[in-house]
C-alpha positions in Angstrom: -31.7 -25.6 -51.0 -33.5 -22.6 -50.4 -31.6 -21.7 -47.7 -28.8 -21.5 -50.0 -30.6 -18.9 -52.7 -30.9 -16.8 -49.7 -27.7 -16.7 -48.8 -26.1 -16.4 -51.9 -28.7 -14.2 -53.7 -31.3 -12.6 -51.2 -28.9 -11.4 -48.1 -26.7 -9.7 -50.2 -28.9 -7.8 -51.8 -30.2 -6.6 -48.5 -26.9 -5.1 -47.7 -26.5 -3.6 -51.2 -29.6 -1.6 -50.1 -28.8 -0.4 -46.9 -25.7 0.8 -47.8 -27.6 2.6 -50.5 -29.8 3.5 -48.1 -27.3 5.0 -46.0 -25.7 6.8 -49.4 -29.0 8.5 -49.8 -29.2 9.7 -46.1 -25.8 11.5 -46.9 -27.2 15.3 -47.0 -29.3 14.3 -44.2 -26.7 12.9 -41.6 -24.7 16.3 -42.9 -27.5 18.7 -41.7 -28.1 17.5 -38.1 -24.5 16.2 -37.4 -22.2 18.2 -39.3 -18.9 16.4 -40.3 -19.1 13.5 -37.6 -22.4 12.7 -39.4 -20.7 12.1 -42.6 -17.8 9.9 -41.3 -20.2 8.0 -38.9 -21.8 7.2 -42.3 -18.4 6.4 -44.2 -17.7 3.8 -41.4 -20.7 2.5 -41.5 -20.5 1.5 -45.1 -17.4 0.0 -45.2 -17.9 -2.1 -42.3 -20.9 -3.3 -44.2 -18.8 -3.5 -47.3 -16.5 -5.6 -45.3 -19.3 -7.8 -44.3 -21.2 -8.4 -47.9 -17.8 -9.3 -49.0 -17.2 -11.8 -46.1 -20.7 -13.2 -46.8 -20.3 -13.8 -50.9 -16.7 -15.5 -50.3 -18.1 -17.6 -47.6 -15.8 -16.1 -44.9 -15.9 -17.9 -41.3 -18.3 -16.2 -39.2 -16.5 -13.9 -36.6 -16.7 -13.0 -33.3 -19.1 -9.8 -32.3 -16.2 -6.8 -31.5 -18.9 -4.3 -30.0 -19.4 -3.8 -26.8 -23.7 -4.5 -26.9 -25.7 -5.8 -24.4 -26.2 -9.1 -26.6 -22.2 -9.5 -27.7 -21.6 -12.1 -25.2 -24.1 -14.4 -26.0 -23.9 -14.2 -29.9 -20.2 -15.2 -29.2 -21.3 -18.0 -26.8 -23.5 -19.1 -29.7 -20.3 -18.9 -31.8 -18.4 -21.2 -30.0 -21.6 -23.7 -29.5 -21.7 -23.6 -33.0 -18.2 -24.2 -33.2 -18.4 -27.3 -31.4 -21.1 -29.2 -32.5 -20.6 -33.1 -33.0 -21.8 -32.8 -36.7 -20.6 -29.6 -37.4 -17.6 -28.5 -39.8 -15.7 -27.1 -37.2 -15.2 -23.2 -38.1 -18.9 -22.3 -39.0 -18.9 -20.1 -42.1 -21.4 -18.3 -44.5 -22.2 -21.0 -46.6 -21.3 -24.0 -44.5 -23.8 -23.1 -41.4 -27.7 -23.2 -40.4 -29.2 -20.6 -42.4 -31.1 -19.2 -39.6 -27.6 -19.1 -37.4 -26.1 -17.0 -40.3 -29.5 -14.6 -41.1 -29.8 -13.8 -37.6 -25.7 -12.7 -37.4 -26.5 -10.3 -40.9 -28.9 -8.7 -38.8 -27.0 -8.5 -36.0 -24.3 -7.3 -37.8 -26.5 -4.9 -39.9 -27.2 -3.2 -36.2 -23.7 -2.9 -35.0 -22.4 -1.2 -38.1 -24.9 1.8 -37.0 -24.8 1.6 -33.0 -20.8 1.6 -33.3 -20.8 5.0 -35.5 -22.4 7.6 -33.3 -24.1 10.2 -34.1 -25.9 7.9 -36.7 -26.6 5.2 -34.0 -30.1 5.4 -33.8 -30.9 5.2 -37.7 -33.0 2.4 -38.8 -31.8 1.8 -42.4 -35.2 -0.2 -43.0 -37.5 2.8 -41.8 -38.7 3.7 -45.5 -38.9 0.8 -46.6 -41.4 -0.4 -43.7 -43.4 3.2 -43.5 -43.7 2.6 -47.5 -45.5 -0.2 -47.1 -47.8 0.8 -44.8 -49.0 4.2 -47.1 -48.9 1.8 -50.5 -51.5 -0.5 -48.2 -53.5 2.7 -47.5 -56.9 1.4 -49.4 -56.6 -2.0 -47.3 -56.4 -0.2 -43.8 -58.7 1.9 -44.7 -61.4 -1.4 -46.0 -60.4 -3.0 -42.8 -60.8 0.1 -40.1 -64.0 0.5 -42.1 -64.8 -3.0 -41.7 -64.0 -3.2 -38.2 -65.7 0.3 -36.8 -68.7 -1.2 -38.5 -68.7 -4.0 -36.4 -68.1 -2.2 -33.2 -71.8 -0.9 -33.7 -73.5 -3.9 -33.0 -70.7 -6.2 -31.5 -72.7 -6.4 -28.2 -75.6 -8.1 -30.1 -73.6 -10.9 -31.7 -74.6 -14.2 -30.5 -71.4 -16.9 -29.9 -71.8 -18.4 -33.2 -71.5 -14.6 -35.4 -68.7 -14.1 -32.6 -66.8 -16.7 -33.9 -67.1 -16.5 -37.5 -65.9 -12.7 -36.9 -63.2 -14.2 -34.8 -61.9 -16.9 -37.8 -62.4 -13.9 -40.4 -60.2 -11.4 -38.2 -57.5 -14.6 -37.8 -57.4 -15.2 -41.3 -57.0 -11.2 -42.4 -54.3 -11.3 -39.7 -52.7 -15.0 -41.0 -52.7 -13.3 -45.4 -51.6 -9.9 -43.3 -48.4 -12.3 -43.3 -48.0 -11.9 -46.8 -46.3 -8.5 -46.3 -42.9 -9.5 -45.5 -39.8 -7.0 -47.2 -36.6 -9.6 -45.9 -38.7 -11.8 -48.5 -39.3 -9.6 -51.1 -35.2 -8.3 -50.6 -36.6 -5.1 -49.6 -39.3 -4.9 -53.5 -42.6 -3.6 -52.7 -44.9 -6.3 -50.6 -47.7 -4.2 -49.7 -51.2 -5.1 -50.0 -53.3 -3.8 -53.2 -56.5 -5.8 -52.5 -59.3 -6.0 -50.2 -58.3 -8.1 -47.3 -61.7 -9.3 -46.7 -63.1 -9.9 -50.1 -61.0 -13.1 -51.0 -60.7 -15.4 -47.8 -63.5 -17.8 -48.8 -61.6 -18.5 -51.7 -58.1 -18.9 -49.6 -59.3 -21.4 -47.0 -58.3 -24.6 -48.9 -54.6 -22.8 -48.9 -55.0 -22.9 -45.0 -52.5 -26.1 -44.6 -53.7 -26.2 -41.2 -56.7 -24.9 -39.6 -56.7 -24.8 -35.8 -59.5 -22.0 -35.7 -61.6 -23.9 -33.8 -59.1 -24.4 -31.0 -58.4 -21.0 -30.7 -61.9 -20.3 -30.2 -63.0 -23.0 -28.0 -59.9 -22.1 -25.6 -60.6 -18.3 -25.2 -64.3 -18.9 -25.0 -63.4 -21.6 -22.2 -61.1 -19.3 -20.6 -63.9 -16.9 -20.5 -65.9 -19.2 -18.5 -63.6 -20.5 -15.9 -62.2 -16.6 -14.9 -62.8 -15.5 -11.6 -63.6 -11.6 -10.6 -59.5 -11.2 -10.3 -58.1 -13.1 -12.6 -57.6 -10.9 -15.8 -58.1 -13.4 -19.9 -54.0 -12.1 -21.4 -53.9 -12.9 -24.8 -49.7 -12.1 -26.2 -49.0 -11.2 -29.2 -45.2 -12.0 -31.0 -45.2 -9.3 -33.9 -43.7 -9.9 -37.2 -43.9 -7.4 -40.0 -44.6 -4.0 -39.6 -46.7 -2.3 -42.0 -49.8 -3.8 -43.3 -49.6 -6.7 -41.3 -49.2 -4.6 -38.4 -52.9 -3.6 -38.9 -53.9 -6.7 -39.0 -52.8 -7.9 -35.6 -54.0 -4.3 -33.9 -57.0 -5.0 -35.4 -57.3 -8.7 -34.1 -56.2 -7.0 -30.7 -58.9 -5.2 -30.8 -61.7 -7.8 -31.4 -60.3 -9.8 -28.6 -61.1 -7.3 -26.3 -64.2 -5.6 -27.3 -65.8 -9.2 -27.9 -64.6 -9.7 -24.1 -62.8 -13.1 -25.3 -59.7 -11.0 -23.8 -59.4 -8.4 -20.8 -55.2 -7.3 -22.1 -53.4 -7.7 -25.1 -49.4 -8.0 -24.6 -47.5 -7.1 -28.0 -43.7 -8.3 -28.1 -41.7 -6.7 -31.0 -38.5 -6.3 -31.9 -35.3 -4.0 -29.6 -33.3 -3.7 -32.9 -34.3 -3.5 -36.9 -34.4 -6.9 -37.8 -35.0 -9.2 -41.2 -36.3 -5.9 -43.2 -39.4 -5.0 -41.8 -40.2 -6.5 -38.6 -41.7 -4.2 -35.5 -39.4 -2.1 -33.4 -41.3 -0.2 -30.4 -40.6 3.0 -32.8 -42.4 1.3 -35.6 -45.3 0.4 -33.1 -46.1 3.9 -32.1 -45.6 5.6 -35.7 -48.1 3.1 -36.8 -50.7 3.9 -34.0 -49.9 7.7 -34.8 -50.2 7.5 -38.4 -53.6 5.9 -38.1 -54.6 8.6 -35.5 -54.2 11.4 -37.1 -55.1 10.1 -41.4 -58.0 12.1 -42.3 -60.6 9.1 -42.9 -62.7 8.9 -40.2 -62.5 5.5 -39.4 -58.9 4.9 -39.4 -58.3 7.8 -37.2 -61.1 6.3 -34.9 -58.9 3.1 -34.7 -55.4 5.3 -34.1 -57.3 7.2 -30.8 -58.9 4.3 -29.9 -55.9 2.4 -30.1 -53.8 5.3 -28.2 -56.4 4.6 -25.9 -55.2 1.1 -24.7 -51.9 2.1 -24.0 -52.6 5.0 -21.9 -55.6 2.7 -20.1 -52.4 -0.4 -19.8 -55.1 -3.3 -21.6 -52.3 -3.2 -24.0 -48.8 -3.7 -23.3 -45.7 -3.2 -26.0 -42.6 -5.1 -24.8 -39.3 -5.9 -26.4 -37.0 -8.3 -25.2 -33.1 -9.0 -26.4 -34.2 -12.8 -26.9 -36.3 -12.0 -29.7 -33.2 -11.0 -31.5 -30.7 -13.9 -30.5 -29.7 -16.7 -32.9 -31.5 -19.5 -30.2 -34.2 -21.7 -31.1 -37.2 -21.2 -28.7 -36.7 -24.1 -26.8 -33.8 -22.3 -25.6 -35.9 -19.5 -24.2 -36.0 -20.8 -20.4 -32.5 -20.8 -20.3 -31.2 -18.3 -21.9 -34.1 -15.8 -20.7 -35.9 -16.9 -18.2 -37.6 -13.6 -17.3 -39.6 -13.5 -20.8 -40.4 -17.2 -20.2 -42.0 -16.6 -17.1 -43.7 -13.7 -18.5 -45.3 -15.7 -21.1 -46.0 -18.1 -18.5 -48.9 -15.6 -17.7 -50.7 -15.7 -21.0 -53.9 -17.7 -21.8 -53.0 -17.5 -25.4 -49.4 -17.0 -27.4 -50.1 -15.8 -30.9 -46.9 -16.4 -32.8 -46.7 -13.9 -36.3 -44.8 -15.2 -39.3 -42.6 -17.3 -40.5 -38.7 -16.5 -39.0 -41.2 -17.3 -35.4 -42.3 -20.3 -36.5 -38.7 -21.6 -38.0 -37.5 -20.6 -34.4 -40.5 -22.5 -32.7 -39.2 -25.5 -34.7 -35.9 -25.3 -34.4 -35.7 -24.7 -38.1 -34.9 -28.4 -39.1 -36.0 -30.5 -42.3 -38.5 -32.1 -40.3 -41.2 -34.9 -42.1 -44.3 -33.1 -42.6 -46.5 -35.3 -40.6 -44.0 -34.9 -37.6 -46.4 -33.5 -34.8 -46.3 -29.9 -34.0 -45.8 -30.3 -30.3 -42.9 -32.4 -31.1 -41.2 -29.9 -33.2 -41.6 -27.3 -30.3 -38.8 -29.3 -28.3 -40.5 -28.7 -24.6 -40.8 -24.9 -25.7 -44.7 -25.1 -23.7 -44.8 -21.3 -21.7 -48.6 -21.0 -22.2 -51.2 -22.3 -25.5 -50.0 -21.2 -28.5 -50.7 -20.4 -31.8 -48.9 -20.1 -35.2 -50.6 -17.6 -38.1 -47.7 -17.8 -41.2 -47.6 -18.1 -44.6 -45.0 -20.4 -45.4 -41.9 -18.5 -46.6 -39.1 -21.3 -45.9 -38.7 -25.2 -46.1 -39.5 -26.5 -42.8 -43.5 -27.8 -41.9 -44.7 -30.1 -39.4 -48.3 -31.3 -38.2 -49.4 -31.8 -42.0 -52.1 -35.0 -42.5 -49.9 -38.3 -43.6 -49.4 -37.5 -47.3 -50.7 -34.1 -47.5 -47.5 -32.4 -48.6 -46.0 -35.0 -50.7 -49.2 -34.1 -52.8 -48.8 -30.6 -52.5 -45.3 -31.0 -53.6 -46.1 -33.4 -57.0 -48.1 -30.5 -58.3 -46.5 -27.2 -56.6 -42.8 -27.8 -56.1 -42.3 -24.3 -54.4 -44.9 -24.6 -52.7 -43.0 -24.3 -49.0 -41.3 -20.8 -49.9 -43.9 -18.9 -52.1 -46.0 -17.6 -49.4 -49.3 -19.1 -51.3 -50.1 -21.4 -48.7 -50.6 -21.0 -44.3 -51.1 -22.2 -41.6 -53.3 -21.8 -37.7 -51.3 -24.0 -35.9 -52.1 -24.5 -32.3 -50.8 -26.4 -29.3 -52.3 -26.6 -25.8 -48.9 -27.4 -24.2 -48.7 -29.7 -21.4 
């Protein structure tokens, strides 16, 4: 299965570059912290040693040792998996859901650092993420171009050019997707092209296309607000980078075409699968387009700035994101971010490790509905933008992905092919 090549090929690969990573950072961790530096670092590699050997000889997975905020749940999670009716008993590397076991790397990844101070705080994906985001520089700069120019006149468009801006800014936002480095193992994933230039030609790769759901719920929305009641549209982040632009820039739209009053951006509390958005990640991005010396990316930066001083957008993260559970978990296992979801008009749900979570990650039929697959997870409407990265798709047409399949047997795991898939809950 696919899930096997990643954990036999992709994951420990990963590791092999973050403890090059932190080889390289050597000199550096020498500099600030003297000698602790240097054995913080030393520790930290063999216990990630330790684990990539665990990992290729298909060790049993063990329990969490540190003392983190999270440890008790990841081990409750253990022993769940421990006991499941169809299980094997002892869950181990090769013998467990892959998303169980990709989720404990990562986990594991972050306690190998925040056990070893003074090198706690290191992100050992940093370069890797602020690479992409400089080797995408002609792209941001075609889309804050693109965008600024339709600020001018965005108070003249009539609900029809609205919308097609709307689908145009979904679409840049669903191929920003593309940009994923816990795909690529960490290889360069940034985007060359024009983001705008080639989405005609990439609708018939849109699996699904609930566009014109999205559009007819915020415009309804719109309509039915009182005076008080404020249009929240969240955001769940995946990659940071290029595809970070993409959804700042889809933030953006939503509230200077007034189809949103606040914009709520959940990210990730720890470096997680590569390249997904920590707050750090967040601000360095907002930062970086602030102060680049092309006027209209630097417009976006300070106007972006802007919404967080002003609170119309809101960065949270939120320990859940970063547990093995399934979504449909979420009112249980945090109910405080469930209830705050509860208060969005509109969940916007990035990538593909969000989507196998909404699902539950299972082998479901294609044609299985979406709302199904969601397993009673309903907080608010909600919305998935992902190019498909991993075997597991519902909601297809009866048929539709056989046929895919007979001509494009890779088809689920290439990250050709997307989806806009919406539910209204309820």
């Amino acid at each position: 299965s696919f899930a096997y090549f990643t954990i036999k090929d992709r994951l420990p690969q990963i590791l092999t570059r973050v403890i090059d990573t932190l080889h390289r950072h050597k000199n550096e961790f020498f500099e600030e912290h003297g000698e602790k530096g240097v054995e913080a670092e030393k520790r930290a590699i063999s216990f990630l040693s330790k684990l990539r050997n665990e990992l290729q000889t298909d060790k049993p997975v063990t329990p969490l040792e540190d003392e983190l905020p999270d440890a008790a749940l990841w081990n409750q999670y253990l022993d769940y998996q421990r006991n499941l009716p169809n299980g094997n008993g002892e869950p181990s590397w090769f013998q467990s859901p892959w998303l169980y076991v990709e989720c404990y790397m990562y986990r594991r990844i972050h306690a190998a650092l925040a056990q070893n101070p003074p090198i706690n705080d290191f992100d050992v994906f940093k370069e890797g993420k602020a690479q992409n985001f400089f080797e995408s520089q002609e792209a941001v700069i075609t889309l804050c171009t693109y965008f600024q120019e339709l600020l001018k006149n965005i108070k003249d468009l009539d609900e029809k050019q609205l919308r097609d801006e709307l689908f145009k800014l979904l679409q840049v936002s669903l191929w920003g997707n593309k940009c994923d480095l816990s795909f690529s193992a960490g290889d360069d994933s940034s985007q060359k092209s024009s983001p705008l230039q080639s989405l005609e030609n990439m609708i018939p790769y849109i699996l699904v296309n609930d566009m014109e759901k999205v559009w007819s719920l915020l415009v309804s929305a719109k309509k039915n607000t009182t005076e008080r009641s404020n249009i929240r549209v969240d955001i769940i982040l995946d990659n940071a980078g290029f595809e970070l632009v993409t959804d700042l820039v889809l933030a953006d739209f939503l509230l200077s075409s007034k189809l949103a009053d606040e914009v709520y951006f959940h990210g990730k509390s720890i470096p997680w699968y590569v390249s997904d958005t920590t707050k750090h990640d967040f601000n360095w991005t907002i930062k970086q387009l602030g102060s680049a010396n092309h006027m209209w990316m630097s417009r976006c930066g300070i106007n972006w700035e802007g919404n967080l001083k002003k609170g119309i957008w809101v960065f949270c993260d939120h320990m859940f994101w970063t547990l093995p559970h399934d979504f449909s978990s979420m009112s249980e296992v945090a109910p405080d971010l469930y209830a705050e979801l509860q208060k969005s008009n509109l969940l916007l749900f990035k990538g593909d490790l969000n989507y196998r979570k909404l699902t539950g990650d299972r082998k479901w039929e294609y044609s299985v509905p979406f709302h199904q697959a969601l397993n009673k997870f309903h907080p608010a409407p909600l919305c998935s933008l992902r190019t498909l990265k991993s075997d597991t798709q519902t909601g297809l047409k009866p048929g539709q992905g056989e046929q895919i399949q007979a001509s494009e047997p890779e088809w689920m795991v290439n990250g050709k092919y997307g989806i806009v898939q919406f539910d209204a809950g309820l």
